[in-house]
C-alpha positions in Angstrom: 112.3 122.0 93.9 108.8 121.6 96.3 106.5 119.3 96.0 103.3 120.5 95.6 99.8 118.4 95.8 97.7 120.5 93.9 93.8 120.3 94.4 92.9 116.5 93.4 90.1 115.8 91.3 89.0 112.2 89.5 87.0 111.1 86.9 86.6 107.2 86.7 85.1 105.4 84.0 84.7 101.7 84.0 83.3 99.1 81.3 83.1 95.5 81.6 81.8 92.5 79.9 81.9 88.5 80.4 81.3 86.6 77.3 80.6 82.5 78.3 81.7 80.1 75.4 79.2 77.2 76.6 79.4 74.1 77.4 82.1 71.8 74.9 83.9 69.1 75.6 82.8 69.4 79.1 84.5 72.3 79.5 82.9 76.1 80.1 84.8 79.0 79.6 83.9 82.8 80.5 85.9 85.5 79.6 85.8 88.9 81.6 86.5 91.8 80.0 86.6 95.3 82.1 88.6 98.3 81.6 88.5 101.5 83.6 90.2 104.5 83.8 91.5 107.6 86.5 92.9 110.8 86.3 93.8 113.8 88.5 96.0 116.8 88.6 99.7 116.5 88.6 102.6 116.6 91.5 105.5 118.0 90.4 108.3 115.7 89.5 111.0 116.4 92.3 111.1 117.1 96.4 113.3 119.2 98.1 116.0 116.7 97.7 115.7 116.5 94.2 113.9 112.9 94.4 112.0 112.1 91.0 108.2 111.7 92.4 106.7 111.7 89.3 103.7 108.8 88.5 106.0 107.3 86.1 108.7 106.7 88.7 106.5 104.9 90.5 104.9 102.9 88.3 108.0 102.4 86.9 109.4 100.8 90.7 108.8 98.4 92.8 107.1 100.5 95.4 103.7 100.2 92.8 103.7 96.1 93.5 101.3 95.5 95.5 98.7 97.6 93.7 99.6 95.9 90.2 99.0 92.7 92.2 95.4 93.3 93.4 96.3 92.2 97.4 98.2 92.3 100.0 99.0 88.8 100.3 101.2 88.0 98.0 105.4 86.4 98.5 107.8 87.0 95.5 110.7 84.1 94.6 113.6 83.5 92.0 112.7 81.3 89.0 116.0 79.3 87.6 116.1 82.2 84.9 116.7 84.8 87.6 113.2 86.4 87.3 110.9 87.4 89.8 107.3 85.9 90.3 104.7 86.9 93.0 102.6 84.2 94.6 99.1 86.3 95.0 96.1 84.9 97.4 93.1 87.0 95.9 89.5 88.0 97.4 87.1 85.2 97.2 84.3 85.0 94.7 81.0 83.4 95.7 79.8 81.0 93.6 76.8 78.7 93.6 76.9 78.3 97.4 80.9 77.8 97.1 83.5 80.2 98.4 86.4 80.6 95.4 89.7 81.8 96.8 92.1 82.2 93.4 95.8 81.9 94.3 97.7 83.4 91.0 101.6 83.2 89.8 101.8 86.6 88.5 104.7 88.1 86.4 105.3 92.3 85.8 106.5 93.6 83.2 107.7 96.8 82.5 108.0 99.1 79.7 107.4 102.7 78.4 105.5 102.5 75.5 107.1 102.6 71.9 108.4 106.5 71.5 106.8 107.7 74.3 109.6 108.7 76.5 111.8 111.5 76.0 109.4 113.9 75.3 109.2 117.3 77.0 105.4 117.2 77.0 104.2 114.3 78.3 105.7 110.6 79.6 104.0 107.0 78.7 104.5 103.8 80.3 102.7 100.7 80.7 103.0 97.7 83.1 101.7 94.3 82.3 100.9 91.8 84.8 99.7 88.3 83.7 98.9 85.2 85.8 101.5 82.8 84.9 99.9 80.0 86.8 96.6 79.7 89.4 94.9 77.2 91.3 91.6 78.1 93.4 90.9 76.9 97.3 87.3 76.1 97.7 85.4 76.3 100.8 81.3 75.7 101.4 80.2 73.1 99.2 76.3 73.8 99.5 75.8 71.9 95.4 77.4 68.9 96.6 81.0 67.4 96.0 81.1 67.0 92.2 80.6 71.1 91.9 83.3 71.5 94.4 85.7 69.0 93.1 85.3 71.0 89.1 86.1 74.1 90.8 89.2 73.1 92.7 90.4 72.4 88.8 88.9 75.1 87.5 91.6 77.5 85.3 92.5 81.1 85.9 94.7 83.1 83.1 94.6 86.5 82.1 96.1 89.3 82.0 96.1 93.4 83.2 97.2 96.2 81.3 98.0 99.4 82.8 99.0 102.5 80.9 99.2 106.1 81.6 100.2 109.5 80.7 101.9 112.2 82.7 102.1 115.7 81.5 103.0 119.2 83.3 99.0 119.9 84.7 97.6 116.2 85.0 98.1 112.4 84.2 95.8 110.0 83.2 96.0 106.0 83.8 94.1 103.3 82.0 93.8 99.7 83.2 92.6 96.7 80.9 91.8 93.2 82.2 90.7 90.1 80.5 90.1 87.2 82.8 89.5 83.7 81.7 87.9 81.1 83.9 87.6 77.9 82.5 85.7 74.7 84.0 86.2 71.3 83.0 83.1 69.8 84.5 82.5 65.9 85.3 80.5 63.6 82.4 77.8 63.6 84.5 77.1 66.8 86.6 73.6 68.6 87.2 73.9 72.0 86.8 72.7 74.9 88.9 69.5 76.8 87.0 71.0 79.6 84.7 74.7 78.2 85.3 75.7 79.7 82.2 73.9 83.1 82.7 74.8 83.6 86.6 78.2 82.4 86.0 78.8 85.2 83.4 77.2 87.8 85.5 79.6 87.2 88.3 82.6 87.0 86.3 81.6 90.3 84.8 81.0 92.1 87.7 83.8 91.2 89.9 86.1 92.4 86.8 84.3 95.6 86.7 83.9 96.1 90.5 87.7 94.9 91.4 89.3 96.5 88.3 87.1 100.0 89.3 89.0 100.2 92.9 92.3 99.1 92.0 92.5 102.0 89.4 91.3 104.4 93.1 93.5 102.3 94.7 96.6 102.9 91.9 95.6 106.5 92.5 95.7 107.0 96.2 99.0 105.2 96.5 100.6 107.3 93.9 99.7 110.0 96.5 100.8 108.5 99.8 104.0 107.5 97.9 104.5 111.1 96.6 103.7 112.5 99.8 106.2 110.5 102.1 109.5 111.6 102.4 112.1 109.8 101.1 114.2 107.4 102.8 117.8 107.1 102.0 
């Protein structure tokens, strides 16, 4: 059977919020919450070879890594259990005069969703990736030392959700991510003005923005992937 790229259209919608806890115990937490969304018309599922080029196969395989990872830069190793982890070096954040460069653990996970498959209609997966571990490289240090040294120990987790459906005339794929940066801050620390209020703002929109262009990015790989021949 051909493969056929039939006229591509997209409609991308994109929500996000960052909710900060405060200040207790030292500590302040914000939590970034963005989810976003992509769809376009189908490719049929085999090539001339008979190769499955569907969006769930790729999803579904290792060839979707990098774009479930968010970069470029990223190594994968063994853990003693025999699974695989992915070291990730994100974009940098600016923040208060500082330059935040996250480095995440990440784990995938994949799965079709509970009695989704084997339906004639339409296919369902999801793939989960979570940050396992993360520690943040910090460059500038325009606030002084003390800001610098909280944000070296500053805590990423979180995790993202993506989810789709593929049926005969289009698909339709879904991303979730909740972010949690936490700050353990010194006893005695002054505070940038509106800390609190800037710090969510930025939390939110680098969910929103990042989470928006992985879901093109998810979209225009399934294309180049789908487009390339296969190699044996």
């Amino acid at each position: 059977m051909k493969l056929y790229i039939h006229s591509f259209t997209t409609l991308l919608v994109a929500t996000a919020a960052s909710i900060p806890s405060g200040v207790f115990a030292g500590t302040i937490r914000f939590v970034g919450i963005a989810s976003a969304s992509v769809r376009g018309d189908a490719i049929l599922s085999n090539d001339d070879e008979g190769n499955d080029k569907s969006l769930s196969k790729f999803l579904s395989s290792d060839e979707s890594n990098k774009i479930l990872l968010g970069t470029d830069n990223f190594s994968s190793a063994s853990t003693a259990a025999g699974d695989v982890i992915y070291e990730c070096i994100q974009g940098s954040v600016a923040w208060f005069g500082l330059t935040l460069i996250p480095i995440f653990i990440n784990r995938i996970e994949r799965g079709a969703t509970a009695g989704s498959f084997g339906s004639q209609e339409q296919e369902e997966g999801r793939v989960i990736t979570s940050i396992e571990e993360a520690r943040t490289d910090v460059q500038g240090g325009g606030l002084g030392s003390a800001l610098e040294s909280a944000m070296r120990l500053s805590e990423f987790d979180g995790r993202t959700i993506v989810t789709w459906k593929e049926g005969e005339s289009s698909y339709h794929i879904e991303g979730d991510l909740v972010l949690n940066l936490t700050i353990k801050l010194p006893r005695i620390l002054p505070l940038p003005p509106g800390f609190n209020a800037i710090g969510s703002k930025i939390v939110e929109r680098t969910c929103r923005e990042r989470l928006k262009q992985n879901m093109i990015d998810t979209k225009n790989a399934y294309i180049e992937w789908a487009e390339a021949p296969t190699t044996k």
